[in-house]
Biopython code that builds the backbone (N, CA, C, O; Angstrom):
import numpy as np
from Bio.PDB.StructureBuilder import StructureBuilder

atoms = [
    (1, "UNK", "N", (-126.059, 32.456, 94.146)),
    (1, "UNK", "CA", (-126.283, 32.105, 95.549)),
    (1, "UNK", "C", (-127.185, 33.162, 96.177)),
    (1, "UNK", "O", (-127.109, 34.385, 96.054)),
    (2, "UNK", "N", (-128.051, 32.436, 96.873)),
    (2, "UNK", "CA", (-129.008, 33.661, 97.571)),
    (2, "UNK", "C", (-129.027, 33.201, 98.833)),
    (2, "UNK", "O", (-129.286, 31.998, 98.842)),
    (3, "UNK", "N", (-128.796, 33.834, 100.315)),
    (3, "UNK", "CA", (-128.705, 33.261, 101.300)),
    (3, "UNK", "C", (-128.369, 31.766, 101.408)),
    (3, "UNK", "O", (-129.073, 30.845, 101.822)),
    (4, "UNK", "N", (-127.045, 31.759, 100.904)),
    (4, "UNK", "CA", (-126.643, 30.808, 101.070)),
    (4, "UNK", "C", (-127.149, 29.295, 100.154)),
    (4, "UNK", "O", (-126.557, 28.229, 100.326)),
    (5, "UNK", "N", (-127.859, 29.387, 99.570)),
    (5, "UNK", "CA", (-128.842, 28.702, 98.629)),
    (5, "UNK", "C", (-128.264, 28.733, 97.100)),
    (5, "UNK", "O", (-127.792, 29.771, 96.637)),
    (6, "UNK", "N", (-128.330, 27.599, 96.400)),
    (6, "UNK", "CA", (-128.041, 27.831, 94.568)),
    (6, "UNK", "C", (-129.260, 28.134, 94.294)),
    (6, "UNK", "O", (-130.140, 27.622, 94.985)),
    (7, "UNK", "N", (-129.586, 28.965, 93.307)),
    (7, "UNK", "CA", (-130.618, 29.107, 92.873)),
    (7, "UNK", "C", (-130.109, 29.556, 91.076)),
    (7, "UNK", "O", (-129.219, 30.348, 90.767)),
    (8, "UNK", "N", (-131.050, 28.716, 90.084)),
    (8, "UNK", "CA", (-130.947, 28.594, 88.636)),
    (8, "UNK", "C", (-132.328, 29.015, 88.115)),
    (8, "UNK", "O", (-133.170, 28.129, 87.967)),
    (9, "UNK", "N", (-132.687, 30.503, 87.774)),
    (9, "UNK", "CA", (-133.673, 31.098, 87.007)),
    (9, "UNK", "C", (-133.546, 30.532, 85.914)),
    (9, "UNK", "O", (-132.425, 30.223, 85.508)),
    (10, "UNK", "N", (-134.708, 30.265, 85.179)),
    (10, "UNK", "CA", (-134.767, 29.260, 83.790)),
    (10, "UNK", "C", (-135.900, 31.097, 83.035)),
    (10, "UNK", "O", (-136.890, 31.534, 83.622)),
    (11, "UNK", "N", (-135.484, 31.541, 82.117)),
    (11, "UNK", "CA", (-136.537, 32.371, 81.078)),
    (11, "UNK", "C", (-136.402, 31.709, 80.144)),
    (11, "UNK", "O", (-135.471, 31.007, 79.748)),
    (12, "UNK", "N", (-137.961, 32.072, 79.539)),
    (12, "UNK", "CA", (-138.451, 31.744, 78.548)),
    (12, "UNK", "C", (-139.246, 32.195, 77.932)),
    (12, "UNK", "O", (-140.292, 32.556, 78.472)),
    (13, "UNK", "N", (-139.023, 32.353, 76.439)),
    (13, "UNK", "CA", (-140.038, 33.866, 75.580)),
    (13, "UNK", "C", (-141.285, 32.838, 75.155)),
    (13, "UNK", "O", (-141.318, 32.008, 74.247)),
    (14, "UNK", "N", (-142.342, 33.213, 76.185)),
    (14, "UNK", "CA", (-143.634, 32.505, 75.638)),
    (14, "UNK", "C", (-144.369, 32.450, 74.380)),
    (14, "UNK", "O", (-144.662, 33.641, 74.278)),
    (15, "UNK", "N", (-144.772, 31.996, 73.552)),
    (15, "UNK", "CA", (-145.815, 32.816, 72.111)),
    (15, "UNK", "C", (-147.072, 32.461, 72.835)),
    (15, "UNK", "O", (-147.155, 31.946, 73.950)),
    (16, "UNK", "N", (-148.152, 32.857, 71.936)),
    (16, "UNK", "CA", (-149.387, 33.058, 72.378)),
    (16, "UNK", "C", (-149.897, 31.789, 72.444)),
    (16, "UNK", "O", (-150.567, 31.410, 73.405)),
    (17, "UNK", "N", (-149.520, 30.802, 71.087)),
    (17, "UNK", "CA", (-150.258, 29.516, 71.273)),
    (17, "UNK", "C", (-149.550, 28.785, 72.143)),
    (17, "UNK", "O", (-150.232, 27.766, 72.249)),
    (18, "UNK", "N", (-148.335, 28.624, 73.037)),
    (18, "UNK", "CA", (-148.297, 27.796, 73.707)),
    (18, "UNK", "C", (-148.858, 27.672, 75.116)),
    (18, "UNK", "O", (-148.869, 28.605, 75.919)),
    (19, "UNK", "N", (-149.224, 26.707, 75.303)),
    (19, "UNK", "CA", (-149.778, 26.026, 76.935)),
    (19, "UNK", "C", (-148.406, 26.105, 78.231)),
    (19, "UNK", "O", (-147.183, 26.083, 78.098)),
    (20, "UNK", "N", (-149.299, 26.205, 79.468)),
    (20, "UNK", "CA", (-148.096, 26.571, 79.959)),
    (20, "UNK", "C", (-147.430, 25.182, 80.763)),
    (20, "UNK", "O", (-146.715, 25.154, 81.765)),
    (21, "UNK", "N", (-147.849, 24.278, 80.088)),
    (21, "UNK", "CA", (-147.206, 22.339, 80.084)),
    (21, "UNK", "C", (-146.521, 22.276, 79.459)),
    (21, "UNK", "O", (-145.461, 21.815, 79.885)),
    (22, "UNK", "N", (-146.600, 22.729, 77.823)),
    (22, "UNK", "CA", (-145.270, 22.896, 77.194)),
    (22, "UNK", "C", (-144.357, 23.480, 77.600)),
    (22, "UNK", "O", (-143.261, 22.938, 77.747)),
    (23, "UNK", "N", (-144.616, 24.879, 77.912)),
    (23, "UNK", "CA", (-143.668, 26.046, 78.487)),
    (23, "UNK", "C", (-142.220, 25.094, 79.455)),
    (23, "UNK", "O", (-141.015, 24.977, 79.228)),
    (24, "UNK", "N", (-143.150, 24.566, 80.571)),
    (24, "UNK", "CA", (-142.956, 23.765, 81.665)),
    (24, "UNK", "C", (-141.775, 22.451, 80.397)),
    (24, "UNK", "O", (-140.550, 22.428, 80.278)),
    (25, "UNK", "N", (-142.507, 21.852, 79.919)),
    (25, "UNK", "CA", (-141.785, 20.597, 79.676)),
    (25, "UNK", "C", (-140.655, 20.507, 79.068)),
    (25, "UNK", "O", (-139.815, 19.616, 79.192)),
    (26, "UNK", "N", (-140.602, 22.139, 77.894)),
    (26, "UNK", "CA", (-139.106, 22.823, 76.857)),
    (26, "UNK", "C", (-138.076, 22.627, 78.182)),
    (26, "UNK", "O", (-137.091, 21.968, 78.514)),
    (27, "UNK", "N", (-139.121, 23.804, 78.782)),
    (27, "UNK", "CA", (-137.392, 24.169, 80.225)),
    (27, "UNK", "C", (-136.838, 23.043, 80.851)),
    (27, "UNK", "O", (-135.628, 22.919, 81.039)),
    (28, "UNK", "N", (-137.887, 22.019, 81.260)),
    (28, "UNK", "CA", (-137.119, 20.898, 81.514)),
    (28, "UNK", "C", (-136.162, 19.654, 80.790)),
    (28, "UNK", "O", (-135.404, 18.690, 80.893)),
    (29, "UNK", "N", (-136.769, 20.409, 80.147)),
    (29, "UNK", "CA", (-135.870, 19.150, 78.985)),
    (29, "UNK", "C", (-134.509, 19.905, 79.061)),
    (29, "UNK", "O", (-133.577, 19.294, 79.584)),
    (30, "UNK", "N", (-134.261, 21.368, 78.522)),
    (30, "UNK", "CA", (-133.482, 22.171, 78.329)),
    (30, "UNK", "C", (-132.554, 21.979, 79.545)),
    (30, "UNK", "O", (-131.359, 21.884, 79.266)),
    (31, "UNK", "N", (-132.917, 21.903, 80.927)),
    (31, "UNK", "CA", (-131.944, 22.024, 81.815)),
    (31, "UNK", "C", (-131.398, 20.704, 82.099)),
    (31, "UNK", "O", (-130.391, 20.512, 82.779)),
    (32, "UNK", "N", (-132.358, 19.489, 81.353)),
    (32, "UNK", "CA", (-131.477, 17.958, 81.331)),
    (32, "UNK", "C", (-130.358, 17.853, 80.385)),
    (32, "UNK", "O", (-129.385, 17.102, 80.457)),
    (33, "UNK", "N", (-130.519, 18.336, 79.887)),
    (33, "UNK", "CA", (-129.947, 18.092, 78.377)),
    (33, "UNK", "C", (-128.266, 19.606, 78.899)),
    (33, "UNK", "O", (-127.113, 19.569, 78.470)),
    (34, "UNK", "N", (-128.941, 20.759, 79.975)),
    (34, "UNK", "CA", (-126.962, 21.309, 79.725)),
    (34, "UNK", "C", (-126.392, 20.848, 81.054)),
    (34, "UNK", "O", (-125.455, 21.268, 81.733)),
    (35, "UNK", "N", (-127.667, 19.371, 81.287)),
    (35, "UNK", "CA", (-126.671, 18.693, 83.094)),
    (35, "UNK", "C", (-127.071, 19.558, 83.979)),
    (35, "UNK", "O", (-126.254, 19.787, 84.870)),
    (36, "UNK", "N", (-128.538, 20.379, 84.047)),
    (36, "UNK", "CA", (-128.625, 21.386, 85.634)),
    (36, "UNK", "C", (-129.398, 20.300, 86.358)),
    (36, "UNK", "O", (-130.444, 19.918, 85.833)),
    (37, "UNK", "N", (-128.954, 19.689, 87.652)),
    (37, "UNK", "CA", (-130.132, 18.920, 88.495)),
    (37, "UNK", "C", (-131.059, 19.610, 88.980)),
    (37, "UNK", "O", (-130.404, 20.484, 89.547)),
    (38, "UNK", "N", (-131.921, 19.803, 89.131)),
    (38, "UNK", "CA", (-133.103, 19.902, 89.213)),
    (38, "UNK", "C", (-133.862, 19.503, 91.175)),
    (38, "UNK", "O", (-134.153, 18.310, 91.094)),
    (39, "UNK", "N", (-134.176, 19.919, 92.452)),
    (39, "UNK", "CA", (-134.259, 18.934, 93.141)),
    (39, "UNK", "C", (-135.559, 19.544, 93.743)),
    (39, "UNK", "O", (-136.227, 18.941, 94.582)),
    (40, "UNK", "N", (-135.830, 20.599, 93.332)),
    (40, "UNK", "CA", (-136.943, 21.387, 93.370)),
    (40, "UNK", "C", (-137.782, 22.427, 92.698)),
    (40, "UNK", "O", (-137.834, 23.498, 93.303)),
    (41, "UNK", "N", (-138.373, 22.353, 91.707)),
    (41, "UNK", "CA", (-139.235, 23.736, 90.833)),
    (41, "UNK", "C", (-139.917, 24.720, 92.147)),
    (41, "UNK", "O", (-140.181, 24.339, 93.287)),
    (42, "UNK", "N", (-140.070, 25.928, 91.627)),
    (42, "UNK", "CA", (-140.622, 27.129, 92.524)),
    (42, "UNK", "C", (-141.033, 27.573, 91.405)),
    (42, "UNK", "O", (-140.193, 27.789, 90.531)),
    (43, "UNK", "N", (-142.503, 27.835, 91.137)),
    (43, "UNK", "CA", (-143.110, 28.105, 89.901)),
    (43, "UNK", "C", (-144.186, 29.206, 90.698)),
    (43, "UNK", "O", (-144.932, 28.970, 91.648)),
    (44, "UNK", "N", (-144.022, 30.225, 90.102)),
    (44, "UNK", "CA", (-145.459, 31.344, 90.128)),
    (44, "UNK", "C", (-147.039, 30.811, 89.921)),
    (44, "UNK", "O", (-147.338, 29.656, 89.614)),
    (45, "UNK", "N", (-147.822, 31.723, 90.117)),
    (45, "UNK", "CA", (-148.982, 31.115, 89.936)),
    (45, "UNK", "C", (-149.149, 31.125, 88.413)),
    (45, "UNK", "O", (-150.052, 30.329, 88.155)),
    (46, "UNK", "N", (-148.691, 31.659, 87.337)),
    (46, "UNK", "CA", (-149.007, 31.306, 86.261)),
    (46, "UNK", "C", (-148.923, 29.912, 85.749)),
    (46, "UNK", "O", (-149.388, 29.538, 84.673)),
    (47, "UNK", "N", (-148.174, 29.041, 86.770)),
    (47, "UNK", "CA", (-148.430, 27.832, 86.729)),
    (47, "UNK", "C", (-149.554, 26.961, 87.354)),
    (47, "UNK", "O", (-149.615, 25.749, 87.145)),
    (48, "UNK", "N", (-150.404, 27.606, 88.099)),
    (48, "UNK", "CA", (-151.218, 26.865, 88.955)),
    (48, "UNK", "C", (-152.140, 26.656, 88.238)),
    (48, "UNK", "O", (-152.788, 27.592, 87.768)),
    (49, "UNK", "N", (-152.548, 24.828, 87.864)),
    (49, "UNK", "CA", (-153.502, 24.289, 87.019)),
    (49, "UNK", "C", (-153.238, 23.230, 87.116)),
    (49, "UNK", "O", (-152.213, 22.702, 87.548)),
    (50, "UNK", "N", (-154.853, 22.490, 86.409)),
    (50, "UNK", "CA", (-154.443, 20.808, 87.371)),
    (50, "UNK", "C", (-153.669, 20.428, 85.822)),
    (50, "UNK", "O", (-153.264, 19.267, 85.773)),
    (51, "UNK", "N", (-153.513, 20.959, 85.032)),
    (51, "UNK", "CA", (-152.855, 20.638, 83.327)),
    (51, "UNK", "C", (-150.761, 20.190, 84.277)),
    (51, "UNK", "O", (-150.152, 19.122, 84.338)),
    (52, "UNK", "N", (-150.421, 21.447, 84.737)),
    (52, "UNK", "CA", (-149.540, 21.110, 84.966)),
    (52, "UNK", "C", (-149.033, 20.727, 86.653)),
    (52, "UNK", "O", (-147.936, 20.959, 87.160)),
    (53, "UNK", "N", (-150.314, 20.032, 87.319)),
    (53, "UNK", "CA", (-150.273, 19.476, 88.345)),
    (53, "UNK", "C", (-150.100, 18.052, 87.924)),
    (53, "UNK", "O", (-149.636, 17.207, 88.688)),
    (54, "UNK", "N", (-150.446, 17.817, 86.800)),
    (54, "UNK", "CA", (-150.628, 16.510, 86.383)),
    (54, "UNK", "C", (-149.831, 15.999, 85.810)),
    (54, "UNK", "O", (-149.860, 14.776, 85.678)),
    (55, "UNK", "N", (-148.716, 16.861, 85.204)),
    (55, "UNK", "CA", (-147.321, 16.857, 83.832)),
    (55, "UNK", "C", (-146.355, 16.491, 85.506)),
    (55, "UNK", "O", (-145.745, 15.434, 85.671)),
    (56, "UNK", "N", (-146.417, 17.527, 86.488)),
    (56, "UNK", "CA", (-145.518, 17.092, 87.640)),
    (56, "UNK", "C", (-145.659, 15.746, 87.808)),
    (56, "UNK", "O", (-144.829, 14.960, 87.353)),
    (57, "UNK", "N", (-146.815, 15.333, 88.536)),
    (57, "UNK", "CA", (-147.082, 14.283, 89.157)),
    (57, "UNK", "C", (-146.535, 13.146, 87.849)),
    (57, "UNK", "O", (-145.520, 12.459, 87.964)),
    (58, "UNK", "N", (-146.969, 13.141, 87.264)),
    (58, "UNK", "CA", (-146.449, 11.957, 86.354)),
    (58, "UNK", "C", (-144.999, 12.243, 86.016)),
    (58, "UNK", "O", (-144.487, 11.187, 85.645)),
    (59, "UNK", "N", (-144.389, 12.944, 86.000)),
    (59, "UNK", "CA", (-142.549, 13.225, 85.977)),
    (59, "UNK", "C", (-141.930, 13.167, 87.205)),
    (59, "UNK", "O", (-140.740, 12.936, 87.418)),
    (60, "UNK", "N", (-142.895, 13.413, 88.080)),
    (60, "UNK", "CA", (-142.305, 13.180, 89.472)),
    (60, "UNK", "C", (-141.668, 13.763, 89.943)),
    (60, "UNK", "O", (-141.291, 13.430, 91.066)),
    (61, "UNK", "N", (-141.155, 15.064, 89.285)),
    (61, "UNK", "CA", (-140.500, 16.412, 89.603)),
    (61, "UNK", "C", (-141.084, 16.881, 91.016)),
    (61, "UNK", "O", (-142.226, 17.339, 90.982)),
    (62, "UNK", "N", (-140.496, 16.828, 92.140)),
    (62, "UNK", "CA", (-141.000, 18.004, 93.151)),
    (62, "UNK", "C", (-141.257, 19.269, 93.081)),
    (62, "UNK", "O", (-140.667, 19.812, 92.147)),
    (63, "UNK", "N", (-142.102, 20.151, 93.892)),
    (63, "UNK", "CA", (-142.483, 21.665, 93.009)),
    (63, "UNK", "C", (-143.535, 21.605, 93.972)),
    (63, "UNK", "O", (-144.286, 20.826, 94.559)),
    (64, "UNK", "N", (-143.136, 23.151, 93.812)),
    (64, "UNK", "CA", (-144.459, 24.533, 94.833)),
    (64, "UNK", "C", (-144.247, 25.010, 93.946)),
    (64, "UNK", "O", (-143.321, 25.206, 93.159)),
    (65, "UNK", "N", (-145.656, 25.306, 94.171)),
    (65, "UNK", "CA", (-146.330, 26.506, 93.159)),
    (65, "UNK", "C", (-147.161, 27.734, 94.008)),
    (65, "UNK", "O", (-147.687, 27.450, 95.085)),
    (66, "UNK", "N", (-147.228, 28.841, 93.565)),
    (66, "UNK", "CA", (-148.008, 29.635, 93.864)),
    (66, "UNK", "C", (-149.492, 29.854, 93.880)),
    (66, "UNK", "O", (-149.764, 30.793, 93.132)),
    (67, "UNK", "N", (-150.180, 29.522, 94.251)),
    (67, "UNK", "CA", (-151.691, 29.404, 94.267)),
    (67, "UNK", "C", (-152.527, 30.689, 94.524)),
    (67, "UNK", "O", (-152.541, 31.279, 95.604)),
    (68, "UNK", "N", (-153.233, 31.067, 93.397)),
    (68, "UNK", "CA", (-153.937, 32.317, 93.206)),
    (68, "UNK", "C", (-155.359, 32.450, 94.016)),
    (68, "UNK", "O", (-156.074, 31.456, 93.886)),
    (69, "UNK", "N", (-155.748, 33.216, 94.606)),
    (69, "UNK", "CA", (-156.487, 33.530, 95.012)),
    (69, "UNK", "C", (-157.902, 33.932, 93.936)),
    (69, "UNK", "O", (-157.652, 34.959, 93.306)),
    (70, "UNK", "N", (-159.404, 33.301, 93.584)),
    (70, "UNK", "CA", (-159.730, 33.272, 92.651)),
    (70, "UNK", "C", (-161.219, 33.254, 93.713)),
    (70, "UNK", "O", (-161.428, 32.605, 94.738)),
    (71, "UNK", "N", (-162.167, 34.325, 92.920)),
    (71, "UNK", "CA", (-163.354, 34.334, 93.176)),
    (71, "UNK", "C", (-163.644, 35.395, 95.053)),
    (71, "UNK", "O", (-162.835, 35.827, 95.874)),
    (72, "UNK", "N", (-165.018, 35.412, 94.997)),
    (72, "UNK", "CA", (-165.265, 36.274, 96.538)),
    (72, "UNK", "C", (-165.132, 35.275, 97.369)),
    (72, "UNK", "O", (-164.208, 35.424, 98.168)),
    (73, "UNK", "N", (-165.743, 34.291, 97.460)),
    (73, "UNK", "CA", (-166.255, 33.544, 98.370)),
    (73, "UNK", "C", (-165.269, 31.934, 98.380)),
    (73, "UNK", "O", (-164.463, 31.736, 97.471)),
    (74, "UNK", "N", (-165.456, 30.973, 99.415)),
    (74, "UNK", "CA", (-164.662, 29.718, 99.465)),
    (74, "UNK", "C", (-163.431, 29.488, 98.785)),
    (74, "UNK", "O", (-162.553, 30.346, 98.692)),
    (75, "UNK", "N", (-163.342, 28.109, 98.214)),
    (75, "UNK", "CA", (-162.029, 27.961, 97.301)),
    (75, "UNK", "C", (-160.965, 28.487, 98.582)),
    (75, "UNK", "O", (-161.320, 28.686, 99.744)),
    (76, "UNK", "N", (-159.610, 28.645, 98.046)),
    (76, "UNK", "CA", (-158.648, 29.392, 98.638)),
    (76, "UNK", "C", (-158.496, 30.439, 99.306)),
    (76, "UNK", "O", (-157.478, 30.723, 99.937)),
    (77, "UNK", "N", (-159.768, 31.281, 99.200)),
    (77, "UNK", "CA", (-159.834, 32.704, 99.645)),
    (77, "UNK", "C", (-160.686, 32.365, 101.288)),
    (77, "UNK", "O", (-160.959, 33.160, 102.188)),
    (78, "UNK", "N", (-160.872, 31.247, 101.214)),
    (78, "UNK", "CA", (-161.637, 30.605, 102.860)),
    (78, "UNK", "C", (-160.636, 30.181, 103.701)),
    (78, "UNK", "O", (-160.636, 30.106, 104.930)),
    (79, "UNK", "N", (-159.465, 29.814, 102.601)),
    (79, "UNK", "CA", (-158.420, 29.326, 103.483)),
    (79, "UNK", "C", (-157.502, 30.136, 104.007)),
    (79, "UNK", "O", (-156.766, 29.774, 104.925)),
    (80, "UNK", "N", (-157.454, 31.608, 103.332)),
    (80, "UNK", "CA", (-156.551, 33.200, 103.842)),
    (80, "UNK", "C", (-157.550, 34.176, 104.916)),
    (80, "UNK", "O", (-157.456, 35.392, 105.078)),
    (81, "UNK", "N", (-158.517, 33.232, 105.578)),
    (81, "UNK", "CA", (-158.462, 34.105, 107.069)),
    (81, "UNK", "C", (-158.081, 34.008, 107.760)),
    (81, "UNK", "O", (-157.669, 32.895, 108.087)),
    (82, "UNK", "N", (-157.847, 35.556, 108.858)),
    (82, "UNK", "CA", (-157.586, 35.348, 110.179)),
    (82, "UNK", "C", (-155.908, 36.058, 109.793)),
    (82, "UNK", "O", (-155.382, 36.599, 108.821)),
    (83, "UNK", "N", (-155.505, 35.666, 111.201)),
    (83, "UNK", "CA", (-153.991, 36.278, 111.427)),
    (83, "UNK", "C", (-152.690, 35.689, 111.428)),
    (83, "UNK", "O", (-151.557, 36.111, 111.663)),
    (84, "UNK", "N", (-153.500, 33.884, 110.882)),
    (84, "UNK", "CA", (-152.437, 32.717, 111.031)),
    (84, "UNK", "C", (-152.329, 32.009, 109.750)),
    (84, "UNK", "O", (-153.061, 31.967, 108.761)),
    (85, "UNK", "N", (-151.262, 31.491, 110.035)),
    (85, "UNK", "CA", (-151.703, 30.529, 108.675)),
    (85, "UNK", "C", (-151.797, 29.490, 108.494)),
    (85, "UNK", "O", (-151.140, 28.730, 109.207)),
    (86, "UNK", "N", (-152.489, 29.055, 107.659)),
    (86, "UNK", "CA", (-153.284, 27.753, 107.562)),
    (86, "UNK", "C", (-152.601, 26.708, 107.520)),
    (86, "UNK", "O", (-153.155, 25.611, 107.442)),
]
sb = StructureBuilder()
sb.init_structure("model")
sb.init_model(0)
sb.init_chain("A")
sb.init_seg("    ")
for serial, (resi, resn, name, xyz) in enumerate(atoms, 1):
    if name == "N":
        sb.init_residue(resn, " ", resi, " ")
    sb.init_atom(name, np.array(xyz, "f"), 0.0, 1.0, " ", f" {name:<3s}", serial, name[0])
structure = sb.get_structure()
């Protein structure tokens, strides 16, 4: 419980050749299979990619992800000015 909240950390020992869709698809299987419901993923940016924007959307899993800040100019880094948020 964290402020009042359940919260279920899933680890997992990555190897080098796997993708991080697989990574994503083991754990889910894994937490169907010992009965954990599931009603929201909170995934780091090591998840942010349209590979596993696309494994969500078609499973239909709900999920935020962390979105990295990438490059000088536009992209996301246009969307972190100022003193507010976007």
């Amino acid at each position: 419980m964290l402020n009042h909240l359940r919260v279920t950390l899933g680890v997992h020992f990555v190897l080098p050749d796997e993708d991080t869709v697989h990574v994503l698809e083991d754990a889910l299987k894994r937490a169907k299979r010992l009965g954990i419901q599931i009603a929201r993923l909170f995934l780091d940016k090591g998840f942010a990619g349209m590979a596993v924007q696309e494994y969500l959307t078609r499973s239909g899993q709900p999920a935020l992800i962390a979105c990295p800040i990438r490059g000088k100019t536009g992209g996301t880094r246009a969307l972190c000015q100022g003193n507010k948020s976007y």
